[in-house]
N, C-alpha and C positions, 0 to 999 in steps of 0.2 A: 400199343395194341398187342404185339408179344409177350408184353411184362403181365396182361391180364390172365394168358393161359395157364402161368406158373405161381400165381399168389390166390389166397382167398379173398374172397370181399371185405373182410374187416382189414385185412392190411392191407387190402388195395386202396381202400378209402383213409386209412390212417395217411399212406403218404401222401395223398391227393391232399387232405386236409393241411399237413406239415409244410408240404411244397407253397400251399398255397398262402400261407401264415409267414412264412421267409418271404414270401411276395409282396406282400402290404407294409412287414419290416423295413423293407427296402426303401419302399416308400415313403413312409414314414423319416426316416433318415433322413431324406432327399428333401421330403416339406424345410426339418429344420436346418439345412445348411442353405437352403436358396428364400432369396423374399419375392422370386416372381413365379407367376401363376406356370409357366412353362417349366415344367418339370419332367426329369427324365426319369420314365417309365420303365421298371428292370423289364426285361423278356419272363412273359408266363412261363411257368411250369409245364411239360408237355403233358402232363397227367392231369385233368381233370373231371374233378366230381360232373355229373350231366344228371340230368330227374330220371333219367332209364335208371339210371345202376341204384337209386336209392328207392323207386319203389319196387324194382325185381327184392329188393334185400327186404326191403317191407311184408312186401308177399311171399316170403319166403323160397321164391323161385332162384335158385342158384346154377341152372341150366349152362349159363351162360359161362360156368369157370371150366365145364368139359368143350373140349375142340371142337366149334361147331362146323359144318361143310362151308367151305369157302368157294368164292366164286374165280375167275382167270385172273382177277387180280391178288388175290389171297384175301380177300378178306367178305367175313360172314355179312349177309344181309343183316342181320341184328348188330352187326357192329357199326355198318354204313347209318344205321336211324339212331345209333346212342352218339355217334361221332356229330351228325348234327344235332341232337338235340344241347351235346356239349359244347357244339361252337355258339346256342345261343344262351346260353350260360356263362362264356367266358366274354362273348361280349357284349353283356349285362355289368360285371364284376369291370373289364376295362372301361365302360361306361363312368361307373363311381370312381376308378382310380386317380383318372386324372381332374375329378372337377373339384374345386377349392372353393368355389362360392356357396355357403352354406343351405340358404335356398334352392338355392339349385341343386345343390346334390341332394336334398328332402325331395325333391320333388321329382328325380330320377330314382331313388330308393324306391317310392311309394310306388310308380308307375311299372317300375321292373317287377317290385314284389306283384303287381294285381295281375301281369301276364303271368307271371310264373305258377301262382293260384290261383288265378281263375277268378278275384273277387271287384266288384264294381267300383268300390270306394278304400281309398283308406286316409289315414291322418298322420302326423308322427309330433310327437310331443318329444322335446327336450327339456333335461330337468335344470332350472334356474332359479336364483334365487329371488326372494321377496322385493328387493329394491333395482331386481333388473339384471342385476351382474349375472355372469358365470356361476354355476357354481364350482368352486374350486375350493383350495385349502386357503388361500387369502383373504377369500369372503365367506364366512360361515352362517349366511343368514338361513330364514325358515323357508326350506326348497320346495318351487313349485312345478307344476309341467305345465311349461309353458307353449302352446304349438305354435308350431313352424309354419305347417302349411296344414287345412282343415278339406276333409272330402275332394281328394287328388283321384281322378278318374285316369284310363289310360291314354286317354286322348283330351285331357284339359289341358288348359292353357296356362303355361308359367303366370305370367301377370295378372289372370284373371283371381287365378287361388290364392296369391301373396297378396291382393285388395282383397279379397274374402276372409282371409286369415288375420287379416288386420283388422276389419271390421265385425266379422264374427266370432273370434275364439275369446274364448275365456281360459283362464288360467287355473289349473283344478293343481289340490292339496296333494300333496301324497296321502295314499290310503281313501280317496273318496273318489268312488267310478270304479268302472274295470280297468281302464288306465292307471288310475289311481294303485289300484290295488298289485298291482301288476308293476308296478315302479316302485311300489314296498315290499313285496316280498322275493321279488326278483324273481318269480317263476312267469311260466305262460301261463292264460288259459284262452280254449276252445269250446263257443258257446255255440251251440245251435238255438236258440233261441232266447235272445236277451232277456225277452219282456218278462220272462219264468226269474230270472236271475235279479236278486235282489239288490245285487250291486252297481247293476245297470241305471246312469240316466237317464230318463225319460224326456228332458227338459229341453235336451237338446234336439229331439226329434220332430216334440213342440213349435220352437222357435222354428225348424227349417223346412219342418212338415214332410222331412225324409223317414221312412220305416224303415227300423233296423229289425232283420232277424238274425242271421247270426253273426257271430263275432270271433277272430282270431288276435290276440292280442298278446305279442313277444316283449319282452326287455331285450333294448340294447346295451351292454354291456364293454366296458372297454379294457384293459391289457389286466388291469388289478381286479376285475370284477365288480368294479361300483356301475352306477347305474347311470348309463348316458343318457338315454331316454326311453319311450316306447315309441312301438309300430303298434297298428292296427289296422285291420283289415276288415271291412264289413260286409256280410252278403256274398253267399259263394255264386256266379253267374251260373243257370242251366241247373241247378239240384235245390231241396229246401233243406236235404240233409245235413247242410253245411259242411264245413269244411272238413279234410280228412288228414289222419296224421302225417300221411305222405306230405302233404300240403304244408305243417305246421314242420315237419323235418328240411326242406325246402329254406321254407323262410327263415327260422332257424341258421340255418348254412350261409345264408344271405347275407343278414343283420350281421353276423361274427364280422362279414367282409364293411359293412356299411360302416358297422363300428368305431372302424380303424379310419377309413371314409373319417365319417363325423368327427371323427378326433384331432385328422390333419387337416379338416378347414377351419376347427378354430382355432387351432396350435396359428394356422396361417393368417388368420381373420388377426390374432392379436400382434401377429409378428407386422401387420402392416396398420396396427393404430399404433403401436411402437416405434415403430416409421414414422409416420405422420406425429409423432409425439417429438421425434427428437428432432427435425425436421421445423418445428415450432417453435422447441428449444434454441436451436440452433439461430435461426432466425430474432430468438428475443435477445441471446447474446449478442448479435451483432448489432442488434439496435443500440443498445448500450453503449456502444464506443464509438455507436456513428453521430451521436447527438447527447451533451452534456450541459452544451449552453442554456436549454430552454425545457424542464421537466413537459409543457404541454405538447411540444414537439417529439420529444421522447415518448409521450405516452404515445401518441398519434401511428411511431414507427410500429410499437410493441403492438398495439391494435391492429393494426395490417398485417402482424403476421397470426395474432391467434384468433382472432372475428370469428372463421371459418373451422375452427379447433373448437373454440368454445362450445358455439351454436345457440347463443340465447338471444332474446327478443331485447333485453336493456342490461347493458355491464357498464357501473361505476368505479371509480376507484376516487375512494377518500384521503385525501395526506394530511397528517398530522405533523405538527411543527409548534416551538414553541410561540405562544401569542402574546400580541400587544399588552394585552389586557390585564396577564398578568407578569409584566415587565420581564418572560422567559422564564419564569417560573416554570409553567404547568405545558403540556403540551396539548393541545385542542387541536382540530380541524379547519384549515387555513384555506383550504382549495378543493377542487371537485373533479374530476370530468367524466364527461357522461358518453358514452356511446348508443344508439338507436339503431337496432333493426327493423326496421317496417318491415320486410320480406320482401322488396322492390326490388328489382334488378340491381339497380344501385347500391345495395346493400349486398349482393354477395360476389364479390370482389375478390382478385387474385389477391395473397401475399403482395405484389409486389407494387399495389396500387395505393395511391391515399388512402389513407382514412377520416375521415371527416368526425373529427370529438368537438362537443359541447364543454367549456368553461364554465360549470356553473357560478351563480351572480353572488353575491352576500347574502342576498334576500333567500334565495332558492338551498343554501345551506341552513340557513336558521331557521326556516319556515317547514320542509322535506322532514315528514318523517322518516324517511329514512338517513338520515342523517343521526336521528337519534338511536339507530338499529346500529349504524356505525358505530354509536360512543359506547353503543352497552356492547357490540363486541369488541374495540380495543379495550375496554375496562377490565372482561371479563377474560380476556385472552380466549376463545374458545370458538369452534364452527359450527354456524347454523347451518341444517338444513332442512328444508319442510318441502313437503310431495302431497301435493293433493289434501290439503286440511281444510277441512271445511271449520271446525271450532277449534281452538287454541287448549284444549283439557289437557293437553298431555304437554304446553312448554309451561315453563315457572310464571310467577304470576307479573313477571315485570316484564318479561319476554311477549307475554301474550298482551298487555296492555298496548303495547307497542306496536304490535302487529295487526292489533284490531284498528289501531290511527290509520293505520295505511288507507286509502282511499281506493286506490288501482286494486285491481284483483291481482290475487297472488296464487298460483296455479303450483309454479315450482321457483325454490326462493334458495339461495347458497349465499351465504359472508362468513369471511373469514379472516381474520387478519393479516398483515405484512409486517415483515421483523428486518429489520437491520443486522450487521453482521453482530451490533452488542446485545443480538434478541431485546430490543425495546419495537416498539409496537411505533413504526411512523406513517400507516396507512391502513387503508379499510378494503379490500375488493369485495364488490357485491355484486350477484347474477341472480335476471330475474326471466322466468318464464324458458322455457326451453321449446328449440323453432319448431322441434318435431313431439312436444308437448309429451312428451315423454318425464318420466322420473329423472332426480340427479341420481347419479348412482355413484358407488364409489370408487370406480375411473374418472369419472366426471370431477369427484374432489379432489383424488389427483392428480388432476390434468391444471386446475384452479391453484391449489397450490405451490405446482411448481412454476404457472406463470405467478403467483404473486411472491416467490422466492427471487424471480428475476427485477419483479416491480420494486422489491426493497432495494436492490442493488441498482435499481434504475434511479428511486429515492433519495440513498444515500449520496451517490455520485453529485447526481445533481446539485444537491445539499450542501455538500464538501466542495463542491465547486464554485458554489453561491460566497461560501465562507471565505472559501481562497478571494475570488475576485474582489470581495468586501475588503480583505486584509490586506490586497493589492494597493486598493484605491486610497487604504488610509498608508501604505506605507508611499508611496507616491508624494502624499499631500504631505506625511511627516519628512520627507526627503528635502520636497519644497522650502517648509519652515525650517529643517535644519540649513539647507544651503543659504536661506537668506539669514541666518543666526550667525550663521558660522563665517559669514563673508566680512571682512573686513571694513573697521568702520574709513567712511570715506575723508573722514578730518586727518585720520593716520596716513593714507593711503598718499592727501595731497601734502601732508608734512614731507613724508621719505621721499616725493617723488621732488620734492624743490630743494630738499638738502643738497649741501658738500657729500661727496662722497671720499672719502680719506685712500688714499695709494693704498696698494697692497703690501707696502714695507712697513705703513704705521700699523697694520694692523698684525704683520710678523703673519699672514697669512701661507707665506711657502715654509713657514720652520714646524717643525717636526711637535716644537717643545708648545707652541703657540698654547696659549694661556687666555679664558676667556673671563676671569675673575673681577676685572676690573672693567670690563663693558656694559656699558646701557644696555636695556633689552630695545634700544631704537640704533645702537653703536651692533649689535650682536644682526637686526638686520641690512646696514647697512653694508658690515663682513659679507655677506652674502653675496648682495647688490656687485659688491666689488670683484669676487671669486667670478659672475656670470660677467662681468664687464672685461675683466684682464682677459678669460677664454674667448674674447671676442663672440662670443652665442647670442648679444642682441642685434647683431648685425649680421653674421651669418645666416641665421634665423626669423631673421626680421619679426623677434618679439617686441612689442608693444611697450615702450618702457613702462607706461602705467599699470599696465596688464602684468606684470612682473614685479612691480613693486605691490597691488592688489596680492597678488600669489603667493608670495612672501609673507606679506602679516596673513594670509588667510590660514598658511601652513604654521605662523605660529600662534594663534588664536588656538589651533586642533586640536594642541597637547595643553593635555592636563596639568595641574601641578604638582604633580607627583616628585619625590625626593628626587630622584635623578635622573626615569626616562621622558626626560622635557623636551622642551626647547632648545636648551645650551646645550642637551646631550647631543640632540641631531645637528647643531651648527659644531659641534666639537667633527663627529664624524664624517660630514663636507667637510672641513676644512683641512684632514688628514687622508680623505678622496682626494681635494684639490691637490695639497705638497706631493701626496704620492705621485699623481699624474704629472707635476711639474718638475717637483726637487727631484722623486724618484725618477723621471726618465721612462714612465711607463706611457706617456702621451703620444709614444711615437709608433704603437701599434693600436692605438685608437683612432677612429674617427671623430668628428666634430658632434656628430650623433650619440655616439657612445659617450664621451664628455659629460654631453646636456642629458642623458639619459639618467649616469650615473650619479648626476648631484643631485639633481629631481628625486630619486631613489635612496641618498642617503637624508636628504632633508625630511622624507617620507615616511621613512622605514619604519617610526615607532608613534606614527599619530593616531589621537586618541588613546594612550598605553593606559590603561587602570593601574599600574604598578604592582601588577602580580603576572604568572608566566602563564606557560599553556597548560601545565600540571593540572595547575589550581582552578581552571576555567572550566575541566575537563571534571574536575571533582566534586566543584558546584555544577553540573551540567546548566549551564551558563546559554544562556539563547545563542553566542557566538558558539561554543563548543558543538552546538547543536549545528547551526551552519554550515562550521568546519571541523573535520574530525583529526584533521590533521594541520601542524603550522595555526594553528588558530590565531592567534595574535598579529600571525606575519597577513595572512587572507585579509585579516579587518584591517589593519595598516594600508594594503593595497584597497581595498574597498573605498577609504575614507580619501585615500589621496586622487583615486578618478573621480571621486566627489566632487571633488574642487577642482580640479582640470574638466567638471565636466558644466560648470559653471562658464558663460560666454565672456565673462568678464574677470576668471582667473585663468581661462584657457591660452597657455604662453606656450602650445604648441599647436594656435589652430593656423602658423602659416606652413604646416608643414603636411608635402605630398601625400595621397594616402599609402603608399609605401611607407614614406619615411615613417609617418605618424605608427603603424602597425608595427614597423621596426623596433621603432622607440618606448610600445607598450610593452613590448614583448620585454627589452630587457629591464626595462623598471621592473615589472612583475618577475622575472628573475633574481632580479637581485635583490628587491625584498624580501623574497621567499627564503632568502639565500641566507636572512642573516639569523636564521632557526639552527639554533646549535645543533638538531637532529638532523639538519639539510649537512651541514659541516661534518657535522664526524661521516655520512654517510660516502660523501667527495674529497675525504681527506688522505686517505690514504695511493687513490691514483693521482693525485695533484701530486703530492710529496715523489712517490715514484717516479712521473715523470719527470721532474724537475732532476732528480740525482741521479737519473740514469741519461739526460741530456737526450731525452726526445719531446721536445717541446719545440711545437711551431705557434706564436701566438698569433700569427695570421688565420691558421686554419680557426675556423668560427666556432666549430665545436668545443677545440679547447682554449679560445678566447672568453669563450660565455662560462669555461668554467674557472680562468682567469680572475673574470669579471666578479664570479660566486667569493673566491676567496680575498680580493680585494677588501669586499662589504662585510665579509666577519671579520678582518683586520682592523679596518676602520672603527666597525661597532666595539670591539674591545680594545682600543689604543689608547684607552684612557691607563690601562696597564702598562705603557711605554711613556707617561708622561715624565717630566722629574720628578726625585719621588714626595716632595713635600705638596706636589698635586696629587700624586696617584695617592699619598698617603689619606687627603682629605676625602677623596674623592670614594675611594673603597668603604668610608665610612657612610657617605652619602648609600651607596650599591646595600651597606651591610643592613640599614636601618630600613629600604626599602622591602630588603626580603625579608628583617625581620617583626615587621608589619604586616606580611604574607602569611609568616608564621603563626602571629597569634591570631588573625583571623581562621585559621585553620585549625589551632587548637579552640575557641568560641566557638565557632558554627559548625565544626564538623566532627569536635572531640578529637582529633588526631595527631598525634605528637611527628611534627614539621621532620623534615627534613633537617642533618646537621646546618647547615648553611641556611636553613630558615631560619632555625630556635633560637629565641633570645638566648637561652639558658646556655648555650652552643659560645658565647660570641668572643671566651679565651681561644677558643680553638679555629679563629678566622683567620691569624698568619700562616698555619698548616693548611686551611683549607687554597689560600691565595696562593701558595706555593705550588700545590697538587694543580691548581687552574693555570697556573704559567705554563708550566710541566705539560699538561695533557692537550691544552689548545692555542697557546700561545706562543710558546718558544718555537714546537716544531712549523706553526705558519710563518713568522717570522725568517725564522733559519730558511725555508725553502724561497720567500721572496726575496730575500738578501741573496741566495746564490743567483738565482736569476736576473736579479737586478743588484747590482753591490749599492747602488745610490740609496737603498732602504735599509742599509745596516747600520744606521743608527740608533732605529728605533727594535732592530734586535739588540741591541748593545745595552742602550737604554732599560730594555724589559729584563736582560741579565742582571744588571746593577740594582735594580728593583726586585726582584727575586731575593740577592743577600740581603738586602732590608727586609723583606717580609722573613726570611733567616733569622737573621739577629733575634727579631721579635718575634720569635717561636721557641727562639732558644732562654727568652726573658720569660717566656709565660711558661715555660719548662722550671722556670726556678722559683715560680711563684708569684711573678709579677703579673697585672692585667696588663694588656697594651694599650688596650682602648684606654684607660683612663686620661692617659695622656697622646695630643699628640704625635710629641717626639721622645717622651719618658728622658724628661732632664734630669729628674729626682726617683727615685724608687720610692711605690708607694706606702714605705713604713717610714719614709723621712718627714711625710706631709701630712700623713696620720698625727695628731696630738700638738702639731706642729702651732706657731702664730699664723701661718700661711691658712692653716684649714678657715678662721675667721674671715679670710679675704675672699674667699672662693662664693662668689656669686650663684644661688639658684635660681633660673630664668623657668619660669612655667607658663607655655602658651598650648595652642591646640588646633589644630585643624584646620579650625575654621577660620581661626583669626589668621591664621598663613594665606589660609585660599584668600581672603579678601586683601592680601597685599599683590596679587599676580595683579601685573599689567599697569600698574599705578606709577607713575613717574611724572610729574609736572614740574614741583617747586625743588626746589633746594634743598641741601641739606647740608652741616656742618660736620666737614671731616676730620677736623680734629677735633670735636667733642664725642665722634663716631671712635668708642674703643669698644675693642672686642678681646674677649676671653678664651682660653683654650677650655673645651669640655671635661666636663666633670660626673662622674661617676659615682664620687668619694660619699659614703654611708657613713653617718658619726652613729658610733654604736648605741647611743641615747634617743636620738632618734628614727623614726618610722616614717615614710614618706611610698606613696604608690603614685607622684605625680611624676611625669617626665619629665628628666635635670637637664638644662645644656649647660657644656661650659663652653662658650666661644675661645677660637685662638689669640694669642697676640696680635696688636697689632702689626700689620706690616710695613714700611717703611717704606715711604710712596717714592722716597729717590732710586729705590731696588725693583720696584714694581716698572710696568710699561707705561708709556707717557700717558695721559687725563685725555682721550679725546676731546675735540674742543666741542664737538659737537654731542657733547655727552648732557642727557638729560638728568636734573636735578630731581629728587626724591622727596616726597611728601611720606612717607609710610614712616609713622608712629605708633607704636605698640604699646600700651600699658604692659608691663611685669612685674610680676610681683616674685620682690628677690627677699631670700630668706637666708640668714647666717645660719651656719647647722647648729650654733647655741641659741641664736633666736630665731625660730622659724617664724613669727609672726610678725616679725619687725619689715614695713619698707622702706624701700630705698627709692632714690630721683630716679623717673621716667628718661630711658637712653633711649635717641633716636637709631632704628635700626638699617642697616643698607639698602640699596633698594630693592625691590625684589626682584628673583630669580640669581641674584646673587649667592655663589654656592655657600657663603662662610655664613649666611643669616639663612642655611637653612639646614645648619647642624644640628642635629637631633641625638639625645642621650641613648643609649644603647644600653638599656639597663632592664 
């Protein structure tokens, strides 16, 4: 009131204006940080505009800026009538501040504005685009004025004018009408008498049979100046002169405040379909991960949460899947389902109720046009949409052929397709009719799109989960058939189970040196039989002796016939388990459990071996490397042995507690795991430590299990502690199978092997045998020998074998091969050109005809017409040869070998050879009976 006697009226109104523009700022702000209708209102401005002070400044009457007489309060009667006329001015403006429902704030605009001017009616058009939307920068279609609310009087009824508005208003062009015209060029205009005015409709007065005479019609304008919509005012009450510029400066003033109004209910109108959008979202997520077993069920969730989102009268959704028909070829429409909205009660349902979908039949997909709307949209990848078409002139000619089949009327029609994460098309959504018969628009297609972004990964899931369970059921059923493959035939099972079973002294089972050269592969399980009998574990245990001899051949049936990790390999490393535990004196911080644990573990440890490592599994990405990324070979070994212990009829520890039985997984799966040279170096350095620094409790369980770990690499390489005319055959056995590794990796993968693969490598295997002593051997050794002195034999042993693989680094240092021979009685320039070379036997067999000697033993065979040769290597410079040469060793003289078991099975396995002198390669010689198989000297292989 003060502040008025000291400023003029244009800057008294400037800050009034300013004050009041930071006002709506305010609020504006406030819209977009909150999403509920309760919003906090800044405090007005004490300064406000009032219709006294703008038409005194109209009328040029400036009276009021000299001090006028004041009354006992101080203050002028003319200041008492502008102070109310501004309290109902400001709460006009606090009226629109706070209301966020669009309608309703149209219909307090209109009503304020008719008090304030004096006029009977008005309208308010907002401008929107052709297909419905907003209009904004995201949708740039052809903009209309659309109204809001049509002929709002100041005493009409919300509800009555928003049913009037809906059934009467039409939607006018920009540029046609005074509306029109007036939301194109963005000015006002003030008509006292339409009917004179050419831009006036008459059509409209027609239909409502209202006479319009005059007309005030404002742009509202929003923060950039674009055009948010118009007002319009008709009919000044009480004059014909219409309306006056006071009147149009008024509204003016008004519309600035409306504006910003109109602008934060729809900023707030989107910010809660946004809501409601993710809120859907959110909901179709979850359906996803609540239901994967049953795609119908699944759709069923998603439908309950978007029904209500949607809002159409019928929603399909098509899945596409490879079909029958064309044996998975091509991918066609397999399934259906249908949603119906009748508009019944029953039909509009919380989110969180059923929903009730249609399967459609076979008949209703081949028969449904729309089904074939489906295949032209997955074909075409592209989205339909049609609004109100009455003839098809404007889609393609194959789009429209289709749509004319339809039967059902088609008011408003949306499909689009569904993409999987590899964008292949494996579904159709279609939406038909819309509840409130309205346009699709394009929220509507985003809203459809993003549920059918979810539908794909609804699709997919399901899909992948269909697959799994399918690859479940066959791997199941191939488990089955391998367990019945791989189980023991039962004529073996009742042979071993009614034999003699031989002492543990014929078989030299507690020595160190034990030798399995000259056993049966029926004498090699009965070693076994024997090791589990001496430990007393079929009576502690109360195994089944049947069930135990079943388990035995089942576990040697597993292994392949690979050059070395066999059979005899794993009966070699039980049987250096067992000495250890006995000869060495380690039995006495074991239990009976760990024992049986531990042989089970070494018999195990390499069933199934392909004869190649984890490298190479890892290189071919191998279905097992895929399995396991890590220990690969040790995992499948463990895999394949609860195979057969999970079989009720190899199961020899199903009388044991479910503690014990957990117990006793646990450390099989251990020490398999264990015998991975990567597990070893990883535990070899605090094993060694503790041992030489004398903190070792082999009771505490922690370092008993890592005990356990280094026992089983001991084991697995004590063929390096044999004597050395074993370790020496047998390294050739180890050398042939890596380098068979090798040339498969140079074949299939182009890659030049490791030294220790490559053939080309194979002078350099006494240096490599050394550096293997050296690096994982000696120092295991050396540290179980201090801890236990009863095991420093087989350290002693592994030293003595070291200066042999010596000597023979130091011959191939001087030009000799080693492999040629061997013990290298002769250096190979004496046997070169020699008589000898005519006598050297070339044996050429293959693979195959090896694999078919495993397991063969019935009849007899003649062991002294059975002589064997040392290998040979030797190239005559005349000839060329790329077949593989053996040279078998001498015979061995069966009074220096270990007694004939009596129960040793005689040999049927007859090999043709074809043996070639290196002057006449084409010459043969008489067919020798070879030993029987798994016998390591008949499965000496040329290294060439």
């Amino acid at each position: 009131m003060f502040l008025r006697r000291w400023v003029t009226s244009e800057a008294y109104l400037s800050i009034c204006v300013l004050l009041l523009a930071v006002h709506f700022v305010l609020i504006l702000q406030s819209v977009k940080t909150t999403s509920s209708r309760q919003l906090c209102l800044p405090a007005l401005p004490v300064f406000i505009l009032f219709p006294r002070l703008i038409r005194d400044r109209v009328a040029g009457n400036e009276s009021w800026i000299h001090a006028p007489p004041v009354d006992a309060l101080g203050v002028a009667p003319e200041m008492a009538e502008l102070t109310d006329q501004s309290d109902v001015f400001l709460s006009m403006v606090q009226d629109i501040a706070t209301e966020l429902d669009l309608h309703q704030l149209c219909h307090k605009i209109l009503a304020n504005v008719g008090r304030l001017t004096a006029a009977d009616r008005g309208s308010l058009f907002l401008v929107e685009s052709v297909n419905g939307d907003h209009f904004s920068e995201e949708d740039l279609g052809t903009p209309y004025l659309v109204p809001k609310l049509f002929d709002v009087t100041v005493d009409s009824d919300f509800d009555d004018t928003l049913l009037k508005a809906a059934l009467e208003a039409q939607p006018i062009p920009l540029g046609s009408g005074i509306a029109g015209h007036v939301a194109l060029t963005k000015s006002g205009l003030r008509i006292v008498d339409a009917y004179r005015d050419e831009r006036f409709l008459s059509e409209v007065d027609k239909r409502t049979g209202y006479v319009t005479h005059s007309i005030l019609c404002l742009p509202i304008l929003d923060r950039q100046g674009g055009v948010v919509g118009v007002a319009q005012m008709v009919n000044k009450k009480g004059t014909l002169d219409g309306f006056t510029s006071s009147d149009e400066e008024i509204f003016r003033r008004y519309l600035c405040f409306a504006g910003i109004g109109i602008q934060n209910a729809r900023l707030f109108l989107r910010v809660q379909n946004e809501k409601q959008r993710n809120q859907v979202l959110l909901g179709l997520a979850q359906s996803i991960f609540q239901e994967q077993t049953s795609l119908k069920k699944l759709v069923e969730l998603m439908m309950a949460n978007a029904r209500n989102y949607l809002h159409c009268r019928r929603i399909v959704i098509y899945v596409f899947s490879p079909s029958e028909a064309s044996h998975g070829q091509e991918m066609d429409i397999t399934s259906g389902f249908e949603y119906i909205n009748d508009g019944s009660a029953s039909s509009q349902m919380s989110s969180s109720q059923r929903c009730e979908i249609n399967l459609l039949s076979s008949a209703q997909l081949q028969e449904s046009p729309f089904t074939a709307l489906a295949r032209f949209v997955a074909e075409k990848r592209q989205v339909i949409r049609i609004n109100e078409i009455s003839d098809y002139s404007d889609c393609c000619p194959e789009l429209a052929k289709l749509l004319r089949g339809v039967a059902a009327p088609i008011n408003q029609f949306l499909s689009l397709p569904i993409y999987n994460a590899q964008s292949a098309v494996v579904g159709v959504v279609q939406l038909l009719n819309k509840v409130d018969g309205k346009s699709f628009t394009s929220s509507d297609k985003l809203a459809v799109e993003s549920f059918a972004l979810f539908c794909g990964m609804a699709i997919h899931n399901t899909q992948t989960y269909e697959k799994v369970s399918k690859l479940s059921a066959k791997q199941k059923v191939a488990i089955e058939c391998l367990s019945y493959h791989s189980r023991a035939n039962e004529e073996d099972v009742e042979q071993l189970e009614n034999d003699v079973v031989p002492s543990t002294e014929y078989y030299n089972l507690t020595n160190y040196d034990f030798i399995d050269f000259e056993l049966s592969d029926l004498d090699t399980c009965k070693a076994v039989l024997r090791m589990f009998i001496h430990c007393d574990l079929i009576n502690t245990f109360h195994i089944p002796y049947k069930v135990l001899c079943r388990w035995i051949l089942s576990v040697k049936k597993n292994y392949r016939p690979v050059k070395y990790h066999n059979w005899r390999h794993a009966l070699n490393v039980a049987q250096t388990m067992f000495s250890l535990l006995r000869t060495g004196k380690m039995e006495q911080f074991m239990t009976d459990l760990d024992i049986l644990s531990l042989l089970v573990a070494c018999l195990c440890h390499d069933l199934d071996h392909r004869g190649t490592n984890n490298a190479f599994q890892s290189k071919v990405m191998s279905p097992l490397a895929i399995l396991y990324s890590t220990s690969t070979m040790e995992h499948h070994h463990l895999d394949q042995c609860i195979m057969i212990l999970s079989e009720d009829s190899n199961n020899i520890l199903q009388s044991l507690s479910p503690v014990q039985y957990r117990t006793a997984m646990h450390l099989i799966e251990h020490a398999i795991l264990s015998t991975d040279l990567a597990v070893y170096f990883r535990k070899k350095n605090r094993f060694i430590d503790m041992v030489e620094n004398g903190e070792f409790n082999w009771q505490d369980p922690d370092q008993k299990l890592l005990l356990c770990g280094m026992m089983m690499t001991g084991c697995d390489v004590s063929a390096i502690a044999k004597p050395w005319s074993v370790q020496h055959r047998v390294a050739k056995l180890v050398a042939e199978e890596f380098f068979e590794q090798g040339d498969m990796e140079k074949l299939q993968l182009n890659e030049t092997p490791i030294a220790m693969m490559d053939r080309d490598e194979k002078d350099n295997l006494p240096k490599m045998q050394i550096g293997f002593i050296d690096s994982i051997c000696l120092p295991l050794y050396r540290a179980l020998s201090e801890s236990f002195p009863w095991v420093k034999p087989i350290y002693e042993t592994c030293l003595n074998n070291r200066e042999q693989w010596k000597k023979l680094s130091d011959l191939v240092d001087m030009g000799l091969t080693w492999i040629d021979h061997p013990f290298i009685d002769k250096p190979v320039e004496h046997i070169i050109g020699s008589k000898e070379q005519e006598k050297i036997p070339l044996i050429v067999t293959d693979l195959s005809a090896s694999n078919q000697l495993v397991g063969k033993s019935s009849d007899r065979y003649d062991k002294e017409n059975l002589k064997l040769h040392p290998k040979s290597i030797l190239k005559s410079p005349k000839i060329t040869t790329t077949k593989s040469i053996l040279k078998l060793p001498k015979v061995m003289s069966t009074s220096d070998s270990a007694p004939v078991s009596p129960h040793q099975e005689a040999s049927k396995h007859l090999v043709r050879m074809r043996s070639m002198s290196l002057n006449s390669p084409t010459e043969l010689v008489d067919i020798k009976p070879l030993r029987p198989s798994r016998d390591y000297s008949s499965k000496l292989c040329s290294i060439s």
